[in-house]
N, C-alpha and C positions, 0 to 999 in steps of 0.2 A: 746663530749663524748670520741673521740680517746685520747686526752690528762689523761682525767677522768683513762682513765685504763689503763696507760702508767704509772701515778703519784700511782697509787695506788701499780701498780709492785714493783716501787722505793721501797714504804713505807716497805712492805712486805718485802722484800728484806733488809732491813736497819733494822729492828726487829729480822730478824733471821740470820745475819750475824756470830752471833759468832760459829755458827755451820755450817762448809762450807755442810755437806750431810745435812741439813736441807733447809739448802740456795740452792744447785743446786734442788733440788726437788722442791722450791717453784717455782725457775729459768724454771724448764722446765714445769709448771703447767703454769706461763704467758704467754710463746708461743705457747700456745694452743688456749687465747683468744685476742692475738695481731696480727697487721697486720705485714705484714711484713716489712714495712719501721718502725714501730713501734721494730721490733725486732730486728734489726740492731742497733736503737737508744737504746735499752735495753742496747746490747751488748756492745758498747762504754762506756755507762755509769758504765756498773759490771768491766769493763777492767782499765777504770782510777780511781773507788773510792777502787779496792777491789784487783785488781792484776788479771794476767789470770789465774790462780790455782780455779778461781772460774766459769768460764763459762763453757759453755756448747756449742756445738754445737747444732743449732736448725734443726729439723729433720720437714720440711716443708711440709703440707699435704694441699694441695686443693682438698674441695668437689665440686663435680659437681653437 
């Protein structure tokens, strides 16, 4: 399942690319439902296929 919505962030991401405010918005809606090792891997992947003009820093919240 981690993979499942790690692969789907990608997809997401690669559909709205030609819009970088479209694309961070989608970027910070998948770090709400990725782990964090997951969002590291996110982040490498938006940094080599897209440039850093398109990341975001992730703003990390654990619920208790």
């Amino acid at each position: 399942m981690k993979k499942n919505k790690l692969e789907y962030a990608k997809t997401i991401l690669k559909k709205v690319s030609f819009d970088v405010k479209l694309f961070r918005k989608e970027l910070a809606k998948s770090y709400q439902y990725l782990l964090e090792d997951e969002i590291n891997e996110l982040m490498d992947w938006v940094i080599q296929n897209f440039g850093k003009q398109y990341c975001l820093t992730p703003i990390l919240v654990k619920n208790n």
